[in-house]
C-alpha positions as CSV (number, residue, x, y, z in Angstrom):
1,X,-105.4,69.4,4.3
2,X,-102.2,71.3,4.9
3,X,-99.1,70.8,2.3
4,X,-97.1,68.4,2.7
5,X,-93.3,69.2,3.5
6,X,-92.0,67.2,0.3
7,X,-89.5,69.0,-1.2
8,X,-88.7,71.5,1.0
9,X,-87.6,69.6,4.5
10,X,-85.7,66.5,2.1
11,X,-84.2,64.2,5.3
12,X,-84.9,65.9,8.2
13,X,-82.1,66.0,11.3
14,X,-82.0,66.6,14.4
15,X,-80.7,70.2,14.7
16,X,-79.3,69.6,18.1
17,X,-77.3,72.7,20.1
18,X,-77.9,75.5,17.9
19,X,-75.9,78.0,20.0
20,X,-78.5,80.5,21.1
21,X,-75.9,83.4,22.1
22,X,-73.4,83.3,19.0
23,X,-70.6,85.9,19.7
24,X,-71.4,88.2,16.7
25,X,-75.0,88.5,16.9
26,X,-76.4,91.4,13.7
27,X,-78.3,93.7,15.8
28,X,-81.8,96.2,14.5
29,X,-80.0,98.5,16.6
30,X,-83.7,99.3,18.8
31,X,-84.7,102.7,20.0
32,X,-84.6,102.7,23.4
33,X,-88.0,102.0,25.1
34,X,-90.8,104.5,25.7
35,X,-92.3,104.8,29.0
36,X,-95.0,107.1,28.9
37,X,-96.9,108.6,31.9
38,X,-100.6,107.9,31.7
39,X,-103.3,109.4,32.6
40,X,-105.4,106.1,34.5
41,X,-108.8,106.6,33.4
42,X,-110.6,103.0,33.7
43,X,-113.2,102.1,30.9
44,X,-116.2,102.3,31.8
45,X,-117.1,98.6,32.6
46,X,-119.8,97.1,34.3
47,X,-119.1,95.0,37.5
48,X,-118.7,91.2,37.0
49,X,-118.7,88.6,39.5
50,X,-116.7,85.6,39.5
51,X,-119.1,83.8,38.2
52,X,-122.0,85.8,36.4
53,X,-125.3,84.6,35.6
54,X,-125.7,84.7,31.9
55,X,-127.8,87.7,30.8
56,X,-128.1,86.6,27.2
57,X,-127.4,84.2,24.9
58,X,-124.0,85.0,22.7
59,X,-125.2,84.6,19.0
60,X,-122.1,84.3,16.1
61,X,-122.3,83.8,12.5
62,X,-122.6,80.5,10.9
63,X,-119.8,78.5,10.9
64,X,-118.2,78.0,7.7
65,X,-118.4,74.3,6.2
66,X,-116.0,72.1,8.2
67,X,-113.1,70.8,6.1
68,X,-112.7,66.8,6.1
69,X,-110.2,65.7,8.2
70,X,-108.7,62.6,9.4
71,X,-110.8,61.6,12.9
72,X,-108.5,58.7,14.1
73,X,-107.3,60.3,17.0
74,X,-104.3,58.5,19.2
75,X,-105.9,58.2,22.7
76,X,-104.4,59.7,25.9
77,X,-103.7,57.9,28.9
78,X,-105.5,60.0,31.2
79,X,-109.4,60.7,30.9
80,X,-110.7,64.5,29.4
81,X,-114.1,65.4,30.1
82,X,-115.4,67.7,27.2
83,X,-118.8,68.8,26.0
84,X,-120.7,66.2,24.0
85,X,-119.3,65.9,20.1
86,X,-115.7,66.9,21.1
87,X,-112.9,64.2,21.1
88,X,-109.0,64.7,22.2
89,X,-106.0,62.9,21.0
90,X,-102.3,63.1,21.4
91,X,-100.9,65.2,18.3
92,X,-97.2,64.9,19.2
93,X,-94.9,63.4,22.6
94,X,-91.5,64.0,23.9
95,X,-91.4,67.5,23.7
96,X,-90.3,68.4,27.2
97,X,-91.8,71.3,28.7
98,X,-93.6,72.5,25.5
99,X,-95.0,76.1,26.1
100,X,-95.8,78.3,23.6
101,X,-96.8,77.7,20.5
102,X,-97.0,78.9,16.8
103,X,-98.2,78.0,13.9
104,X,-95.4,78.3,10.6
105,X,-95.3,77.6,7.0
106,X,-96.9,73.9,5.4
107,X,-98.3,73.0,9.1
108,X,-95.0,73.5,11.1
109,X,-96.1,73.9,14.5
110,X,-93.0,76.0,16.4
111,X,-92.8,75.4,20.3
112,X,-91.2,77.3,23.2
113,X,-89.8,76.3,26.6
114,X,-89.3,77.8,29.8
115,X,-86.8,75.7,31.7
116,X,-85.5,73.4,28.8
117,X,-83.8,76.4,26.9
118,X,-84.9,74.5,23.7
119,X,-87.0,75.5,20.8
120,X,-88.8,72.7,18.6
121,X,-90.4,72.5,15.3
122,X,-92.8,70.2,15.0
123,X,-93.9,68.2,11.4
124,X,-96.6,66.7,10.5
125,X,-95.4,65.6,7.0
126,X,-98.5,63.8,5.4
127,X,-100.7,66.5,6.8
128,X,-103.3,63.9,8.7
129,X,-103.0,66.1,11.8
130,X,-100.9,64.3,13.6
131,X,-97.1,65.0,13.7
132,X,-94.4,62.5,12.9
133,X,-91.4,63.9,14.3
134,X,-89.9,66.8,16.1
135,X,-86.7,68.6,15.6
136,X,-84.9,70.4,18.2
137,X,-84.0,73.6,16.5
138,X,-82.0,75.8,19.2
139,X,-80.8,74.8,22.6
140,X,-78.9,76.3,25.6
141,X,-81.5,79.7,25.2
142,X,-82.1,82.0,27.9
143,X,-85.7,80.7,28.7
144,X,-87.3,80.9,25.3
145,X,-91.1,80.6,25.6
146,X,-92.5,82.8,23.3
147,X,-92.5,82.7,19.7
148,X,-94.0,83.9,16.7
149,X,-94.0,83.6,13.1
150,X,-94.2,85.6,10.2
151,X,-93.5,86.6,6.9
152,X,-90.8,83.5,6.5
153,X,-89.2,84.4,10.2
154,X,-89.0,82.6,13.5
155,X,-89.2,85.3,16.3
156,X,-88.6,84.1,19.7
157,X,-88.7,85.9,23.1
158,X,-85.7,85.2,25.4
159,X,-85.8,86.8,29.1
160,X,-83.9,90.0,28.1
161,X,-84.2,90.1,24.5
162,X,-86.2,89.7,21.2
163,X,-84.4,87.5,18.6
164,X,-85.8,87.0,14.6
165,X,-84.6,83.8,12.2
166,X,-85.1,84.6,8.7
167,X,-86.5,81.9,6.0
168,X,-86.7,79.5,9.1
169,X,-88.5,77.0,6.5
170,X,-84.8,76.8,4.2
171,X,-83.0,75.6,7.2
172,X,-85.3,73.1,9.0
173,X,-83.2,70.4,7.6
174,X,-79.7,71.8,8.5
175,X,-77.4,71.0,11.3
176,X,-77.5,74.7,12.8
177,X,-79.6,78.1,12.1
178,X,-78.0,80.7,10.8
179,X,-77.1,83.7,13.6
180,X,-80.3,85.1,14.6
181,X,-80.9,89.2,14.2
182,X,-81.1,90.6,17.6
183,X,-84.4,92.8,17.2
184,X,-84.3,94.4,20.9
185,X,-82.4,94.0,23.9
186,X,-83.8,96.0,26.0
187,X,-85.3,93.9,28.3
188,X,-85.0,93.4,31.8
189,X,-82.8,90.2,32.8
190,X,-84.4,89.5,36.0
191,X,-85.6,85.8,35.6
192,X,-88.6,86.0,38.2
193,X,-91.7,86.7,36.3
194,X,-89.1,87.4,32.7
195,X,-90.7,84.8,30.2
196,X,-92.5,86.2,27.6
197,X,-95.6,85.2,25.0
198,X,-95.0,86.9,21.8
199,X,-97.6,87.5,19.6
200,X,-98.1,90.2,16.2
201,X,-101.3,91.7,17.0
202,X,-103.2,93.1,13.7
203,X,-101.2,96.5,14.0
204,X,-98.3,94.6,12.9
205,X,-96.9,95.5,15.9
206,X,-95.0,92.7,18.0
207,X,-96.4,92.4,21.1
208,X,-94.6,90.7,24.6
209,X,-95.3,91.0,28.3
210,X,-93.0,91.6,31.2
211,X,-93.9,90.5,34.2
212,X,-93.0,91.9,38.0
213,X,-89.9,90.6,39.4
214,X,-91.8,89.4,42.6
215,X,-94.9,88.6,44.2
216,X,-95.8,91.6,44.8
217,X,-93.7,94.8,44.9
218,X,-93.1,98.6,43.6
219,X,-92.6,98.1,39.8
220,X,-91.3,100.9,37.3
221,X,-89.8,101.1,33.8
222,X,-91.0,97.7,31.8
223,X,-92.1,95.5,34.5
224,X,-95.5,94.5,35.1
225,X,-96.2,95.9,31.8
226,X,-97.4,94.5,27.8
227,X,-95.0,96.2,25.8
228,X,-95.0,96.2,21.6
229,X,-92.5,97.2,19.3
230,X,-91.8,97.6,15.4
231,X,-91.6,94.3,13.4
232,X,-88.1,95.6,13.2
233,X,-88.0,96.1,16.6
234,X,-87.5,99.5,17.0
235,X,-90.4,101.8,18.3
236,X,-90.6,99.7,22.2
237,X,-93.5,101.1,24.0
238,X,-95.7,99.9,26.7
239,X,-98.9,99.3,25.8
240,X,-101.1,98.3,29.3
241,X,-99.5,98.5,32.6
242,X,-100.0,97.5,36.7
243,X,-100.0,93.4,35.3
244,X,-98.5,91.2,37.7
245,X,-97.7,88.7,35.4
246,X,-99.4,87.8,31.8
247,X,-98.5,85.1,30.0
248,X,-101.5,84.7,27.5
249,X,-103.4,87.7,25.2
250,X,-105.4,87.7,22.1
251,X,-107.3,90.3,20.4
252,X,-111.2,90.0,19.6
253,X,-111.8,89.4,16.1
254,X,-114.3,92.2,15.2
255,X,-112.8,95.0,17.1
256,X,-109.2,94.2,17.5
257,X,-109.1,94.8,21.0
258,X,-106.4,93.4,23.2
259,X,-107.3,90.8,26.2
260,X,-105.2,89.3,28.5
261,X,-104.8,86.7,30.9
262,X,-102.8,87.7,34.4
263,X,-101.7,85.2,37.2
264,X,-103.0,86.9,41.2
265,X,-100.6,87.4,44.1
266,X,-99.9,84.6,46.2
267,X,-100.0,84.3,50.3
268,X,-103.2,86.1,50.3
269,X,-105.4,83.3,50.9
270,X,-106.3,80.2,49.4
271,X,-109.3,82.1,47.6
272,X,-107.7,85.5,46.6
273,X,-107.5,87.3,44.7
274,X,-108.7,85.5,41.3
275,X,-106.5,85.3,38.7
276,X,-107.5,87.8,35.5
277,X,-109.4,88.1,32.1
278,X,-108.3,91.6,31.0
279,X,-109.4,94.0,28.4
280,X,-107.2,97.0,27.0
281,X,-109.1,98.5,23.8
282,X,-106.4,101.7,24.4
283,X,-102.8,102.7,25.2
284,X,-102.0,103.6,28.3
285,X,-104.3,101.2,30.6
286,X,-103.4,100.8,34.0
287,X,-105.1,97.1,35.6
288,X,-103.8,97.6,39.1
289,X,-100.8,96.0,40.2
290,X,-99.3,96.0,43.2
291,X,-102.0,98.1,44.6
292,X,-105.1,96.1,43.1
293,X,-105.8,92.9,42.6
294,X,-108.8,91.7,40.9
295,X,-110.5,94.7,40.7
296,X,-111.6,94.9,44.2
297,X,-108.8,93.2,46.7
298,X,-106.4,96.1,47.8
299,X,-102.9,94.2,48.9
300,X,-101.9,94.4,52.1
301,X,-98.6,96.2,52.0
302,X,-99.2,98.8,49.1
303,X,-103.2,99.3,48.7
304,X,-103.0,102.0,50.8
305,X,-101.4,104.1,48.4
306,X,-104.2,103.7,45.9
307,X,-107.9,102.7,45.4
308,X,-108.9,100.2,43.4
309,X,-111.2,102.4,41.9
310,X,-108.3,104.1,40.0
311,X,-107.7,101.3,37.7
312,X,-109.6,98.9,35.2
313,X,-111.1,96.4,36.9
314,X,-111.3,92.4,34.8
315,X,-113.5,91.5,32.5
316,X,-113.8,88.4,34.4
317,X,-112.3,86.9,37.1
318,X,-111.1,84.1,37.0
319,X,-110.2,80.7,39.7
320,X,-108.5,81.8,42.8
321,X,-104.2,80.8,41.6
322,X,-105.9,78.6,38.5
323,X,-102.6,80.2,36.7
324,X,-104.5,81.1,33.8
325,X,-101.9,81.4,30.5
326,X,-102.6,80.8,26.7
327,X,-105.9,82.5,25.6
328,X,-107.6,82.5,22.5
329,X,-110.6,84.2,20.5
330,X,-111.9,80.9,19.0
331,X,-111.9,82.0,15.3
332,X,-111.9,78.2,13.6
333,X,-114.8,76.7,11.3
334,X,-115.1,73.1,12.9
335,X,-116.5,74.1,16.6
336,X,-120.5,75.3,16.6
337,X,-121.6,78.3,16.0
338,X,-122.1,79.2,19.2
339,X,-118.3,78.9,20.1
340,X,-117.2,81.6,17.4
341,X,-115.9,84.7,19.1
342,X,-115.3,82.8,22.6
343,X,-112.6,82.8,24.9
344,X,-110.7,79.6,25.5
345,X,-108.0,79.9,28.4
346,X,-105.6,77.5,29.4
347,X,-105.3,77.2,33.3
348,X,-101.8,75.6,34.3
349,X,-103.0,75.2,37.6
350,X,-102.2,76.2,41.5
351,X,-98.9,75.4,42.7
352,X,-99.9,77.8,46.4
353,X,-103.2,76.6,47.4
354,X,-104.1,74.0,49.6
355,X,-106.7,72.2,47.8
356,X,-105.5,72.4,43.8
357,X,-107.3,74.4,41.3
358,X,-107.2,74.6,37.9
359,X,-105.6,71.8,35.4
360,X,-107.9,72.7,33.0
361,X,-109.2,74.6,29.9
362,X,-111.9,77.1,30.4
363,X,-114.6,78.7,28.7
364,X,-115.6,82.3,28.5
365,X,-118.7,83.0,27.0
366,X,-119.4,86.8,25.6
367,X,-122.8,89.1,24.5
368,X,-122.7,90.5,21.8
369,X,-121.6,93.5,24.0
370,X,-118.7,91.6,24.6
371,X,-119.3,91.1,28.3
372,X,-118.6,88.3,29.5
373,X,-121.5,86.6,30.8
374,X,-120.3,82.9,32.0
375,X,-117.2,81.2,32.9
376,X,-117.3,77.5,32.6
377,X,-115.0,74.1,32.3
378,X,-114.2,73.4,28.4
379,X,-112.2,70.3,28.9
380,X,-110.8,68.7,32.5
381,X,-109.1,65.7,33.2
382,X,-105.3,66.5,33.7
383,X,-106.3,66.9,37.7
384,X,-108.2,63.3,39.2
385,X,-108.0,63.9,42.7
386,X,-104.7,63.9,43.7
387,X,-103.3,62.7,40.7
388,X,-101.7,65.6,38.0
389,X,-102.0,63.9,34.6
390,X,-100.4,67.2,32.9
391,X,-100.4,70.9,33.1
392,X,-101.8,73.1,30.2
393,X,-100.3,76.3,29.0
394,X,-101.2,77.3,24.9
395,X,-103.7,76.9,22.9
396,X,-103.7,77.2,19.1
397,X,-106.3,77.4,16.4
398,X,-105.3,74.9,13.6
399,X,-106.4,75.5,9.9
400,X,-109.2,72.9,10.1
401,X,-110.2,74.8,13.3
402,X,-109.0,72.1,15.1
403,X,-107.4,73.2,19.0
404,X,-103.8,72.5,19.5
405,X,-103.2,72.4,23.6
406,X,-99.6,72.4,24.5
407,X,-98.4,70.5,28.0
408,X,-95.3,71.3,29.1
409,X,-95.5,68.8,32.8
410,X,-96.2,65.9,30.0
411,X,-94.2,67.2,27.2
412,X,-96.9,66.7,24.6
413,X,-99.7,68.8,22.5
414,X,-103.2,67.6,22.4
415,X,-105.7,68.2,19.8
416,X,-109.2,68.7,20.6
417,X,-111.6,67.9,17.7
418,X,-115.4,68.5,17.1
419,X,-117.5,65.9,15.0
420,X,-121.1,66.3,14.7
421,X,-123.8,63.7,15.6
């Protein structure tokens, strides 16, 4: 069980338009990006298909004992199809277009947005894993979907820049946030592709993507790039590069390498090029973009310039415009053994194919090689036919290794449960 707020939250209020661009803003004062030229050597990796046959069986350790926790789920009113033993139930409603998420201090659960300019904090105050109310904390933000936490701060990811709350849990009560510190500006402020995941990765390092400004076009500078910075944000590098648009990444547990989700070109086809599973163990990666896409589909317009064979080609690849975004290393003690070390990705689904794909959360299954070796449903149910119950877009690993899923077309966060027969 997570602690309870008590104390600490008192009587909670609505903390309703924070302004999100005060006029005196304290600023890191950031070192001014780094851009290096790389040397595009691809990783030796051996070729996938879309869908591979599995080689091997994935073996983990043994799962930890699974905590007790509360089972009486609230139902949703759509169907979910997930593998026998799993159950879903609404964790929390009317949070309009909840994106990102991240998990803060006593069970907060902090959630971007994309088009609502808000950010939320969600409670769940008698820690039964289910929340009881959510607080708008800031509103009238340039687009913030990403958002992190750590050490006592909120970080969250506005198009153009990087913004930090200190001791967010001391003013989840109040009226308005204090001025946030402006870590880094240095962002691009095109809004096409310019919402970012934020993420520490276990450097320390704060990690956010930038997407291309386009469907497909010549990129430079910080776009179509992962870039990372200081906690402090100084230090702003790029990190992987030729990425269309990412807007999900994780690192595996044993190694701490980076993988990544990226969303394909459209007007190519209904059935390319896939979307993306990426892996960048080293600085200086180049995955392709807008030469490449998915390892072997030069584009049209400016694959004549390069070969495909130039750049790192996916790990997997993924549904044709499934709109793969939140991924996640399943790390938590309640699922089976054989889920430790997966990948779980959250597929928004296709807003430019003819027949819709996606709607649903996948499963990526691993060797112990780390090569992927299937790519299966998890849990599907927000598409029936015709009919678009939801979208998903994060996922997040709850203490009791529970799965938070995030919605932002119902507003809502789902949590996906395991109980053995």
């Amino acid at each position: 069980m997570w602690k309870t707020l008590g104390g600490l939250l008192g009587v909670l209020f609505l903390v309703a338009g924070c302004a999100a661009q005060p006029a005196d803003l304290p600023d890191a004062s950031p070192t001014p990006p780094v851009v290096p030229t790389f040397t595009e050597t691809p990783v030796p990796v051996a070729t996938h298909t879309a869908n591979p046959e599995p080689t091997a069986a994935p073996t983990a350790p043994p799962a930890a004992a699974m905590p007790t926790a509360p089972a009486d789920l609230e139902p949703l009113p759509f169907a979910v199809q997930l593998p026998s033993g799993f159950r879903i139930g609404m964790y929390a409603s009317g949070l309009p277009n909840a994106r990102s998420m991240a998990l803060g201090p006593d069970g907060v659960i902090f959630v971007g947005t994309r088009s609502e300019g808000k950010v939320y904090a969600v409670l769940d105050q008698n820690g039964d894993y289910k929340a009881e109310q959510v607080i708008t904390l800031a509103s009238g933000m340039n687009t913030p979907n990403g958002v992190a936490y750590r050490d006592g701060a909120l970080y969250v990811a506005e198009i153009n820049r990087i913004l930090r709350y200190d001791n967010i849990a001391a003013h989840l009560a109040e009226a308005d946030l204090p001025a946030p510190v402006v870590l880094n500006d240095a962002y691009p402020s095109d809004a096409h592709h310019g919402w970012k995941v934020l993420r520490f990765g276990p450097d320390g390092k704060l990690y956010a993507p930038v997407g291309a400004p386009c469907n497909v076009c010549e990129i430079s500078g910080l776009y179509g790039t992962i870039t990372r910075m200081n906690a402090d944000g100084s230090g702003l590098e790029v990190y992987a590069s030729g990425i269309r648009n990412s807007v999900g990444f994780d690192w595996q547990p044993q190694s701490n390498e980076l993988w990544f989700t990226d969303n394909g070109v459209d007007n190519l086809g209904d059935d390319q090029p896939p979307d993306e599973l990426n892996r960048a163990p080293a600085l200086g990666m180049n995955f392709g973009f807008p030469y490449c896409h998915g390892g072997t589909v030069p584009d049209p317009e400016f694959g004549g310039q390069r070969s495909c064979i130039e750049f790192t080609p996916p790990v997997q690849k993924l549904g044709p415009h499934v709109a793969a975004l939140g991924m996640r290393f399943y790390t938590g003690v309640m699922f089976p053994p054989e889920y430790q070390n997966q990948i779980l990705i959250a597929e928004h689904g296709s807003s430019s194919r003819s027949t819709p794909l996606g709607y649903r959360i996948m499963l990526v299954r691993l060797d112990d090689a780390n090569n992927a070796i299937s790519y299966e449903p998890f849990a599907e149910g927000w598409l029936d036919g015709a009919q678009v119950h939801g979208r998903p877009v994060d996922l997040l690993i709850l203490p009791d290794g529970s799965l938070l899923v995030s919605d932002d077309d119902a507003g809502a966060i789902y949590r996906i449960i395991y109980e053995p027969a």
